[in-house]
Structure formats: structure tokens, C-alpha cells
C-alpha positions as CSV (number, residue, x, y, z in Angstrom):
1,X,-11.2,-20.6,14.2
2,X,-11.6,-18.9,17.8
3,X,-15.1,-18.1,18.0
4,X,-14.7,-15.5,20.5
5,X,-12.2,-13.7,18.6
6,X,-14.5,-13.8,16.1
7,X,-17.0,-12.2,18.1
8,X,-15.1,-9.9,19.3
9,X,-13.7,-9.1,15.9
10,X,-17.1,-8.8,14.1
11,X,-18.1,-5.3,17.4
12,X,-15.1,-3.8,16.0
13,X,-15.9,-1.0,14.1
14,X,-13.4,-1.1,10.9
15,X,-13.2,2.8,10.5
16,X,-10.4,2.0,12.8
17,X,-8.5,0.6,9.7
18,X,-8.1,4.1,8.2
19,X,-5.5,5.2,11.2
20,X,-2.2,3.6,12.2
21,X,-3.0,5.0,16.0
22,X,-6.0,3.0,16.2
23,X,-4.5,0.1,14.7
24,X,-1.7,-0.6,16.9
25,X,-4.3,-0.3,20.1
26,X,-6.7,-2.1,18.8
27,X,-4.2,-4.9,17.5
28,X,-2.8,-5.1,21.5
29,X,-6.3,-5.1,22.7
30,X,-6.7,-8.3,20.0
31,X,-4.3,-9.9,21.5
32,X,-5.5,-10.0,24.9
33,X,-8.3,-11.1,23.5
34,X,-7.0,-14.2,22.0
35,X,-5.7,-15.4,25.8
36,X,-7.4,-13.8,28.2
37,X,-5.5,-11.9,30.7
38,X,-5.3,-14.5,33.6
39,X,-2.8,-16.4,30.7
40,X,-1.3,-13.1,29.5
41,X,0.7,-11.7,32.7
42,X,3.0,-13.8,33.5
43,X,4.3,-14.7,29.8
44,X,4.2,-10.6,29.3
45,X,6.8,-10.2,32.4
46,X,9.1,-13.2,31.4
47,X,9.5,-12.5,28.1
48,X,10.0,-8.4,28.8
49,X,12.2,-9.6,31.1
50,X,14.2,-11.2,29.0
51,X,14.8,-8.7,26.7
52,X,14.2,-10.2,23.2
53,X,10.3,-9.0,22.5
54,X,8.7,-5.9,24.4
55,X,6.2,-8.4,25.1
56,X,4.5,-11.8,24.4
57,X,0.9,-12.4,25.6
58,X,1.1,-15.9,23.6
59,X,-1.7,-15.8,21.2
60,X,-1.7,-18.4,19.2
61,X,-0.6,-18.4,15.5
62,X,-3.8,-19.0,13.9
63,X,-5.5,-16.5,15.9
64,X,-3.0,-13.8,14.9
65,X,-3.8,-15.8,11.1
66,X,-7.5,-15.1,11.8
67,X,-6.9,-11.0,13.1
68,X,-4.9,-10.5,10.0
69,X,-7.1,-11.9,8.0
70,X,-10.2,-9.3,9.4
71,X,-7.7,-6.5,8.8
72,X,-6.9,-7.8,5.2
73,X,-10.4,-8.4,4.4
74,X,-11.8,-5.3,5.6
75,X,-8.9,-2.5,5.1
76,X,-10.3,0.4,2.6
77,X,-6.7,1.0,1.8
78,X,-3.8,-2.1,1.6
79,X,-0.8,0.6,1.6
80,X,-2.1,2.1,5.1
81,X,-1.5,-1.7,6.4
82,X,2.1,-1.9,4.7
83,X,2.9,1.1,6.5
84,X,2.0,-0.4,9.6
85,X,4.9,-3.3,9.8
86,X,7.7,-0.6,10.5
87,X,5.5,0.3,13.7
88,X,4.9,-2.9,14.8
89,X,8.1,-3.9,14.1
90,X,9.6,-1.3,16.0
91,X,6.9,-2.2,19.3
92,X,8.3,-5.4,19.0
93,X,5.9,-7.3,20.6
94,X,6.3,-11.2,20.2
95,X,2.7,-11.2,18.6
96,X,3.8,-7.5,16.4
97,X,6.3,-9.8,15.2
98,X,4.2,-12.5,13.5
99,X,1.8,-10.0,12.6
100,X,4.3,-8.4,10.2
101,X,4.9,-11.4,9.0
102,X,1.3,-11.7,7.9
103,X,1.1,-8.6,6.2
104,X,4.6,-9.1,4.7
105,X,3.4,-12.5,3.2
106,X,-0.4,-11.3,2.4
107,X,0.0,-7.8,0.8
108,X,0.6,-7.0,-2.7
109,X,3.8,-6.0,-3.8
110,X,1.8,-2.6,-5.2
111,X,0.5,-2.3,-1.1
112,X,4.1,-2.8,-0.1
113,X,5.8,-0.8,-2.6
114,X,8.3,-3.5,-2.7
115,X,9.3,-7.2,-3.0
116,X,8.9,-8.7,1.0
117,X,11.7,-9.7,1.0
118,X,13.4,-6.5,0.6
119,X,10.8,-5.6,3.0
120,X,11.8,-7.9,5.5
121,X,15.5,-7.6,5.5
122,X,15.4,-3.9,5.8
123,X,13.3,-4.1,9.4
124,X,16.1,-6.4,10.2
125,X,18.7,-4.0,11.7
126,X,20.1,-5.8,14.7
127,X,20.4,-9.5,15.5
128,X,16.7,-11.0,16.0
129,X,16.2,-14.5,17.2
130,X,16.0,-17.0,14.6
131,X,12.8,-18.7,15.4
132,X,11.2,-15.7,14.6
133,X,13.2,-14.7,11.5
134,X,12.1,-18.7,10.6
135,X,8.5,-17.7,11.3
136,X,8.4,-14.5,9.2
137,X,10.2,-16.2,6.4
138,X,7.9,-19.3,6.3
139,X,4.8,-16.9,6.0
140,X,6.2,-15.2,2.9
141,X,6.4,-18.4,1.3
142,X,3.3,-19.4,2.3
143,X,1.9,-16.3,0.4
144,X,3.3,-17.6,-2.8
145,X,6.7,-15.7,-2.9
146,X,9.6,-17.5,-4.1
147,X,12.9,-17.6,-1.8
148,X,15.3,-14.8,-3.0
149,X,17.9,-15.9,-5.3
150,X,21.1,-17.1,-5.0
151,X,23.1,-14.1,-5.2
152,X,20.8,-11.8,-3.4
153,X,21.3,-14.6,-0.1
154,X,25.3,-14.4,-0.9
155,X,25.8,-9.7,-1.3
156,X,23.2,-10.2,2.2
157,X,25.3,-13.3,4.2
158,X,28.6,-10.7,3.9
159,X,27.0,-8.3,5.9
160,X,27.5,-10.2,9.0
161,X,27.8,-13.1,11.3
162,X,24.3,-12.9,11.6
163,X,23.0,-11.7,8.7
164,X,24.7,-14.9,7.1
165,X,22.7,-17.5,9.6
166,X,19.8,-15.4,8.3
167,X,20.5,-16.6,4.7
168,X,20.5,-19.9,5.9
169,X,17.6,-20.0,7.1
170,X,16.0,-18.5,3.8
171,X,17.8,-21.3,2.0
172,X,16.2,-24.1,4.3
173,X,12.9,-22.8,3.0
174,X,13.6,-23.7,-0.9
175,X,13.1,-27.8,-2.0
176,X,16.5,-27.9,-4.1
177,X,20.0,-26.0,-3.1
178,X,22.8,-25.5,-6.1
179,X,26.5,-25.5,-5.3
180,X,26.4,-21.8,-3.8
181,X,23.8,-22.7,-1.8
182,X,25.9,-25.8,0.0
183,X,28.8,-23.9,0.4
184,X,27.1,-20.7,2.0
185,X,25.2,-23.4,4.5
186,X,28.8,-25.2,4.8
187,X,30.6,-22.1,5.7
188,X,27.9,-19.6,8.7
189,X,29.2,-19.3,11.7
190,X,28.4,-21.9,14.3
191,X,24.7,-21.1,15.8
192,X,22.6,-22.3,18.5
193,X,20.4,-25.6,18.5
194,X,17.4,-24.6,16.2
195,X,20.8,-22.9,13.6
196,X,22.6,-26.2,14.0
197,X,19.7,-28.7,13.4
198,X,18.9,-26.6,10.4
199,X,21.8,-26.7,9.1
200,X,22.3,-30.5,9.6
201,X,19.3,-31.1,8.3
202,X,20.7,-29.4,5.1
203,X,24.0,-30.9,4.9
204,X,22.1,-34.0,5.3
205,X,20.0,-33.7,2.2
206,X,22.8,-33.5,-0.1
207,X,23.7,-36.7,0.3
């Protein structure tokens, strides 16, 4: 635990929990927090540069682990946080993304209003890098939720090239694979290092 995000979490008043404005500031201000801002800059103009997240500070897992957890614990309303993952989806911020992931994983489906994964695939709508579709997806099984099944991974991999790595990478989350399992890893198209390792990895296991 960072004990001066703990701090700094334990001034904040939690009336702030009750508006999705207040929220999102106060969630940017957190992550500042979590790295000071000497470490912040340059990341934050790389990676905007780059094009993939509006931003990424670098906070560190656990710390984003420990904000969520604040949030979770001290929320007078779970549904007001589900509605948040569409916003901080949308901000896109390297650290909005984890912190959706969070929610996804540790809200009820009652909060949500709907399995996460369903949640999940619908704030996928254009191609997202895979490390961070890994992340998301690793959280959601850490919160006790069971990898979609097989044919709710084979309707989503037609959608498209990417959408198909996607499924893939759901399917490297589950301890045993079936025959449509193998043959939708056997047949995505060809990815970048982290995809291909993956999918080794995989292929590998069967035998």
C-alpha cells in the first residue's frame, strides 16, 4: 500500500462519490498523486504523442488497486460507479483504462446491469492495444467471473480481425481449451509479439 495515497485518499471528502463530474477530476488528481508530477510529464507527452491513450501518468497498478478500492468501499451508490466506466473509457487515459477494469471486475452484476463481459466488449469499439485488453480481462477474472463461453468467443471473433485476437486473448485466461477453442487460437490472424507469444504459449499446451 502507498502510504501517501493513503493519506491523501483519507482528506478526500467522499460526497464527491455522488457526481460523475467530481469523479473524473478527482480520479486525474489521484493519479498525479500516485507519481508525483516531476515523473508524470514526460510519460503524459509520449504516450499522447503516440496516439494510443489520451494520457499515461504511470501510476502503478496497485495504487490504481488501492483508489478503486476507496471508491468501492466508500460509494453510497454502486450503479453511479458503473456508469462511470463509459466516461473513463471514453477519456481514455492509460490509468482510465485500468480503472474500468477495476470497476468492471469489482461491481455486481445488479451495479452493472449486466454481465462484464458484455460490459467490456461493448466499450470496445475500435481496435485497442492488446496489453491493455489482457489487463482488463485478467481483472474480471480476478473478481471471480468465469471466461465467456465458447460460443459467445466464436459469434464475437467473426466480427473482425481484431475482435478475433480479442477472443484469444480471453481464451489464454481459462486453465483447459476444448476443440473450438484450438481451432479459433489456430486460425486469428497473425499479431504482434505479446499476440504471437500468447498464442504459442497456447498451441504449446496442447501438446
Amino acid at each position: 500500500m502507498n502510504p501517501h495515497l493513503d493519506d491523501w485518499l483519507e482528506s478526500q471528502p467522499t460526497s464527491l462519490l455522488k457526481s460523475k463530474r467530481k469523479m473524473m477530476k478527482f480520479l486525474k488528481q489521484a493519479y498525479m498523486v500516485c507519481v508525483g508530477n516531476f515523473a508524470n510529464k514526460p510519460r503524459t507527452d509520449i504516450t499522447a504523442q503516440g496516439g494510443t491513450f489520451s494520457f499515461h501518468m504511470g501510476s502503478p497498478l496497485p495504487d490504481l488497486r488501492q483508489i478503486s478500492s476507496w471508491m468501492l468501499t466508500h460509494s453510497p451508490n454502486q450503479r453511479k460507479l458503473a456508469k462511470l466506466i463509459p466516461s473513463l473509457w471514453k477519456r481514455h487515459g492509460r490509468e482510465d483504462v485500468s480503472m474500468a477494469g477495476l470497476f468492471l471486475a469489482n461491481l455486481s452484476v445488479e451495479a452493472l446491469a449486466q454481465d462484464p463481459w458484455m460490459a467490456f466488449i461493448h466499450l470496445l469499439q475500435t481496435q485497442e492495444p492488446l496489453s491493455a485488453v489482457l489487463e482488463v480481462a485478467e481483472e474480471i477474472v480476478r473478481g471471480g467471473h468465469s471466461s465467456p463461453s465458447d460460443e459467445w468467443l466464436v459469434a464475437a471473433s467473426e466480427q473482425s480481425p481484431h475482435w478475433h485476437q480479442y477472443c484469444v486473448l480471453f481464451l489464454s485466461l481459462r486453465k483447459e481449451q476444448t476443440a473450438a477453442s484450438r481451432r479459433l487460437v489456430s486460425t486469428a490472424p497473425k499479431g504482434g509479439e505479446l499476440f504471437e507469444r500468447i498464442r504459442e504459449r497456447l498451441l504449446v499446451s496442447e501438446h
